[in-house]
Every structure is written in structure tokens, then in C-alpha cells.
C-alpha positions in Angstrom: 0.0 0.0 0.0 2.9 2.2 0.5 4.4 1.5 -2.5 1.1 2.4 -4.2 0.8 5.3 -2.5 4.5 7.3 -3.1 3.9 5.9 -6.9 0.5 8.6 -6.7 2.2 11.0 -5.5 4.9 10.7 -7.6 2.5 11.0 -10.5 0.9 14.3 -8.8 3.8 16.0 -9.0 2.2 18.5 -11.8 -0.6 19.6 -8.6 2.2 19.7 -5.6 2.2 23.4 -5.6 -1.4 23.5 -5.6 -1.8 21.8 -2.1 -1.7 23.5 1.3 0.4 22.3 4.0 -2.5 20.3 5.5 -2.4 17.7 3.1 0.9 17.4 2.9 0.9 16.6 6.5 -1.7 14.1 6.1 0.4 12.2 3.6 3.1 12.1 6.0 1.4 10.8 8.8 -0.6 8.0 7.2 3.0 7.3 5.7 4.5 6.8 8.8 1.2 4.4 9.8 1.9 2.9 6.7 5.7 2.0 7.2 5.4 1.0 10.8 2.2 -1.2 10.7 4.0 -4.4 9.5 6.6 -3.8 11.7 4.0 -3.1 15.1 2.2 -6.3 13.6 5.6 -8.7 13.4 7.5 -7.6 16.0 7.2 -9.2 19.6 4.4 -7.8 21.3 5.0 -5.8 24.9 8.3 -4.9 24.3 9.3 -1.4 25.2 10.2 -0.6 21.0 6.4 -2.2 20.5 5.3 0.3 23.2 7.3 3.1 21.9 6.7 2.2 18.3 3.4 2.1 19.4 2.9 5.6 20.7 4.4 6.8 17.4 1.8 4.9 15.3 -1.1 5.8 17.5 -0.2 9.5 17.3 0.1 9.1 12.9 -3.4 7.8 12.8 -4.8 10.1 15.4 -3.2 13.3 13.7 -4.2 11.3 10.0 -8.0 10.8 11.3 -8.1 15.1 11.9 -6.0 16.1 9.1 -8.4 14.2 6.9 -11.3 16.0 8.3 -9.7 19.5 8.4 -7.8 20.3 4.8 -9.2 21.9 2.2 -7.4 22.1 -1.6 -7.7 22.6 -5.0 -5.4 20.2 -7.6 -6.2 18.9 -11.0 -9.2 21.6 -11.3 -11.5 20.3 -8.7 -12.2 20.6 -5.1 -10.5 18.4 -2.8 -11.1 18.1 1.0 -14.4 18.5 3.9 -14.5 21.8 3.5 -15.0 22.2 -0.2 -17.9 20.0 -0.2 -15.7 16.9 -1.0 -17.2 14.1 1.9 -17.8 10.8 1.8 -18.1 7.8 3.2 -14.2 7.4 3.5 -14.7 10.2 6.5 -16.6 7.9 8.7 -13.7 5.9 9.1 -11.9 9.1 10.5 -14.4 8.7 12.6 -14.0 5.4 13.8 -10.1 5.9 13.7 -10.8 8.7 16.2 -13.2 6.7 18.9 -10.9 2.8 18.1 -7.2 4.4 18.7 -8.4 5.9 22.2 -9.6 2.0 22.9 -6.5 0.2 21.5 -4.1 2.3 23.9 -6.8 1.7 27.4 -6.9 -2.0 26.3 -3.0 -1.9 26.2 -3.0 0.1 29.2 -5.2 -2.4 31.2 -3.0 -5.4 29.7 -6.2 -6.7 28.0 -4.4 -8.2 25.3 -7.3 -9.6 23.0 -9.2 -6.6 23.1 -5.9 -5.0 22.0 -5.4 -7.0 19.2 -8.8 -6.9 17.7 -8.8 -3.2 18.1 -5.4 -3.3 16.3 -5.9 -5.6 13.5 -9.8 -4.1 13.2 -7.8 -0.3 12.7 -5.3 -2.0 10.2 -8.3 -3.5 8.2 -10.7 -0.6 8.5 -8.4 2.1 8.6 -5.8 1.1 6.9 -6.2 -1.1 4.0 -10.3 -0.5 3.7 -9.8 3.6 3.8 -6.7 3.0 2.0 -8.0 0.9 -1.1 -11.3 3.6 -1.1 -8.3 6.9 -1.6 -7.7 5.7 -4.9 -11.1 5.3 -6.9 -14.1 7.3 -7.2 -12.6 10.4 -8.2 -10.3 11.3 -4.7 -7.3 12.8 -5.1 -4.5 9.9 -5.1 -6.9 7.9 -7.4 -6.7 10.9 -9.7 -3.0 11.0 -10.0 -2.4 7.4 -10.0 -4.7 7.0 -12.8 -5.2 9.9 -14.3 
């Protein structure tokens, strides 16, 4: 998905200067979700670099979840972003992003570690690879450049 995702922007390179800041922050933080999921997911679990790691990754998809709900931009002559009309569905799982990470760091907190992990591989599925696979069609921005 990474991979995917740097070959869009790549491609976008002609709308860069269009874009406010805000979305270039959002890029970088679902990168950084991006690069250390499979590393949170494979490494041993309860270790202090899981827990670090952890605080790291839960602060990317926080911050990611609030940037996606707060930029606004124009690239490739249309309107990109909540506040220039452009919601969808793909902002309910901001949504959930925003009530789930809260859950996964008290279930870690209260060493409930099945609760953890569902909450950790349900934010990898929905969050992730579900919000992730719905950026590129249907007209959103990194669907545009990738295939446009």
C-alpha cells in the first residue's frame, strides 16, 4: 500500500504546488502508519520498542484521522477536502479511527491483550487497508494522480 501510495504521488507531481500544507501533512502521517504497521504487527508484542513504536503509530493515525477531516485544496481543477464540499463515506472511518485508537491504547493500558489485538488488526483492516484501497477510486485525489 505504501508503495502504491508514493507511486500517486509521484504522479501528482504536476498539482504539488497546488496543495496546502494540511495535506501534505496528512500524507506524512498515514505514511508513517503505513511504514510501521507491518513492523508493530511482526515484532514481539509488549516490548518497550512495540510500546514506543506504538505511541508513534497511534499519534500518525490520530493526527491522520483530523487532518483528513480538516484540509481543504484545489489540484487537477477540482475541489478536494471536507470543507469544499468533498465528503464521503471514507470520513466515517476518520471517525472510527478517532473513537478505536483511544480503545487500543486503554486495552493496552489495562493489559487486555485480546481486546488490544482486535482493536489493532480491526484499525489495520478498516483504517488502513479499507480507507486505503477507497483513496484511490471514485474520483479522490491519489486515485486521480495514480490514474489519471
Amino acid at each position: 500500500m505504501a508503495a502504491v501510495v508514493a507511486l500517486a504521488v509521484v504522479r501528482g507531481r504536476a498539482d504539488w504546488g497546488a496543495l496546502p500544507p494540511s495535506v501534505w501533512v496528512h500524507l506524512g502521517l498515514i505514511g508513517v502508519a503505513l511504514v510501521l504497521t507491518p513492523a508493530m504487527m511482526l515484532r514481539a508484542k509488549g516490548s518497550r520498542s512495540h510500546r514506543v513504536l506504538g505511541w508513534v503509530w497511534v499519534a500518525a493515525m490520530l493526527l491522520t484521522a483530523l487532518t483528513s477531516l480538516a484540509f481543504n485544496a484545489q489540484a487537477g481543477g477540482r475541489n478536494w477536502g471536507v470543507f469544499s464540499g468533498d465528503v464521503s463515506p471514507i470520513h466515517l472511518i476518520s471517525l472510527f479511527v478517532l473513537v478505536m485508537v483511544p480503545r487500543l491504547v486503554w486495552n493496552a493500558r489495562r493489559h487486555r491483550v485480546q481486546q488490544h489485538r482486535r482493536s489493532a488488526r480491526g484499525l489495520v483492516i478498516g483504517a488502513i487497508l479499507v480507507a486505503g484501497l477507497f483513496t484511490f477510486p471514485f474520483g479522490r485525489l491519489l486515485g486521480h494522480w495514480l490514474f489519471a
